[in-house]
C-alpha positions as CSV (number, residue, x, y, z in Angstrom):
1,X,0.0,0.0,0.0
2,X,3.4,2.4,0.7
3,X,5.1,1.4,-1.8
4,X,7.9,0.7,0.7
5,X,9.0,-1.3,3.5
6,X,8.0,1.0,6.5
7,X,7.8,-1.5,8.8
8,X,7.4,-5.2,9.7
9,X,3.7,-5.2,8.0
10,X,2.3,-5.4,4.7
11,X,-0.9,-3.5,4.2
12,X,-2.6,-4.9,1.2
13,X,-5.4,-3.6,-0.6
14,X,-7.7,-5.8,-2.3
15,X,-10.4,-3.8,-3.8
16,X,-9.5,-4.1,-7.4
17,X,-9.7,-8.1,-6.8
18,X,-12.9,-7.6,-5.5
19,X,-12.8,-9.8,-2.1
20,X,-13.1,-7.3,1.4
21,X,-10.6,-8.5,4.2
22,X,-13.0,-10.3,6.1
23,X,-13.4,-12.7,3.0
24,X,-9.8,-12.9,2.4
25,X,-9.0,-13.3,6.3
26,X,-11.3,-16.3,6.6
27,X,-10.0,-17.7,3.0
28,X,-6.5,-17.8,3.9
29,X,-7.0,-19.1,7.0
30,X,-8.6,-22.1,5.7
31,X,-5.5,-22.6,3.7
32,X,-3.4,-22.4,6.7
33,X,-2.1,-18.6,6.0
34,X,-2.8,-16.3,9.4
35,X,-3.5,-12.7,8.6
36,X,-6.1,-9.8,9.4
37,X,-8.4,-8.0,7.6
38,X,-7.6,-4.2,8.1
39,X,-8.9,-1.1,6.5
40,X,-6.7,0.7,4.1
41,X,-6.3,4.5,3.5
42,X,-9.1,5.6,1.7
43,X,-10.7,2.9,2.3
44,X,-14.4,2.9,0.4
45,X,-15.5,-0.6,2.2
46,X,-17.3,-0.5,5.4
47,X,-15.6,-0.9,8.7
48,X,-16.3,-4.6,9.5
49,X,-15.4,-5.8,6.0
50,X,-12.4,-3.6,5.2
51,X,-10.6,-3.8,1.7
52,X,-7.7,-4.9,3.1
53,X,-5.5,-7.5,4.7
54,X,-2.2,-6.9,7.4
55,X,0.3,-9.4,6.9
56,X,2.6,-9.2,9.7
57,X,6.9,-10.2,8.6
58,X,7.6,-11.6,12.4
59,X,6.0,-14.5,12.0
60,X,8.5,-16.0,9.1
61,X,11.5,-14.1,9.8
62,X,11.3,-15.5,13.3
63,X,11.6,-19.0,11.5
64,X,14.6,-17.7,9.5
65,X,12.6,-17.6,6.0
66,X,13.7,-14.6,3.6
67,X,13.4,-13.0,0.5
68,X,12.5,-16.2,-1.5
69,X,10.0,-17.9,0.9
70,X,8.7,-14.3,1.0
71,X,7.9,-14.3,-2.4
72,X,6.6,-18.0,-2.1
73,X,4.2,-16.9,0.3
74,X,2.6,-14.7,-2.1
75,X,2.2,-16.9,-4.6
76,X,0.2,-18.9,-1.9
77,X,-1.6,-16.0,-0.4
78,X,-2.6,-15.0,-4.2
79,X,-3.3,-18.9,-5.2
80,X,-5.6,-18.9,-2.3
81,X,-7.4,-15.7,-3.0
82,X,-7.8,-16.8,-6.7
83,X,-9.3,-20.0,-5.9
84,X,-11.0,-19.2,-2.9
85,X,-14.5,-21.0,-3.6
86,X,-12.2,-23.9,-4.1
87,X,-12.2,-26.4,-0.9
88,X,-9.8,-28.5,-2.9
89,X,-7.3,-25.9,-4.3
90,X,-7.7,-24.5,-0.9
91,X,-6.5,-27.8,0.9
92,X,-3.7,-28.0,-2.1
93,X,-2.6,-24.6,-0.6
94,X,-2.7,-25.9,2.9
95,X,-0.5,-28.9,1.9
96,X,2.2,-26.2,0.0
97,X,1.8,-24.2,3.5
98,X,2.4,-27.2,5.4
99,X,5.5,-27.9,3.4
100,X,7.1,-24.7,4.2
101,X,6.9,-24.2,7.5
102,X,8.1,-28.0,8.1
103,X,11.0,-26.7,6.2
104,X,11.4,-23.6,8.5
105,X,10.0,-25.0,12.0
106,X,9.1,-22.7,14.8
107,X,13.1,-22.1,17.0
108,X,12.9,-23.9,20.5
């Protein structure tokens, strides 16, 4: 949404895909992705179903994932999102999120 790396969030906007945040929050968490719907400047959608999503960097950094898994997340986050009246894709996504965080468990 800045354009920029501010701060350890991301601040999607998903209007022009047409899902609110609340949509998108309880989509990705059904494929195993933990975010929260959050308004966005400007925002045009009403309070309780923003048009937007936080995605907080803690959470994978904190597992020692970078640039590429970063990326990788995306394309699950998107994948998700695309597919999202899906069960199956959704569970495919799941299965790729399972994947990656066996590959980067949580530190002890």
């Amino acid at each position: 949404m800045s354009g920029g790396t501010d701060n350890h969030l991301l601040l999607v906007d998903l209007r022009p895909k047409e899902i609110n945040g609340k949509h998108a929050q309880e989509v990705l968490d059904r494929a195993g992705i933990t975010v929260n719907k959050n308004a966005i400047p400007f925002d045009t959608y009403p309070i309780f179903k923003p048009g937007g999503i936080r995605v907080g960097t803690p959470a994978v950094t904190t597992r020692g994932m970078k640039e590429e898994e970063m990326l990788e997340i995306a394309d699950l986050v998107s994948e998700a999102l695309q597919n999202r009246n899906d069960q199956l894709a959704l569970e495919r996504v799941r299965a790729k999120v399972c994947d990656l965080t066996r590959r980067f468990p949580l530190p002890s």
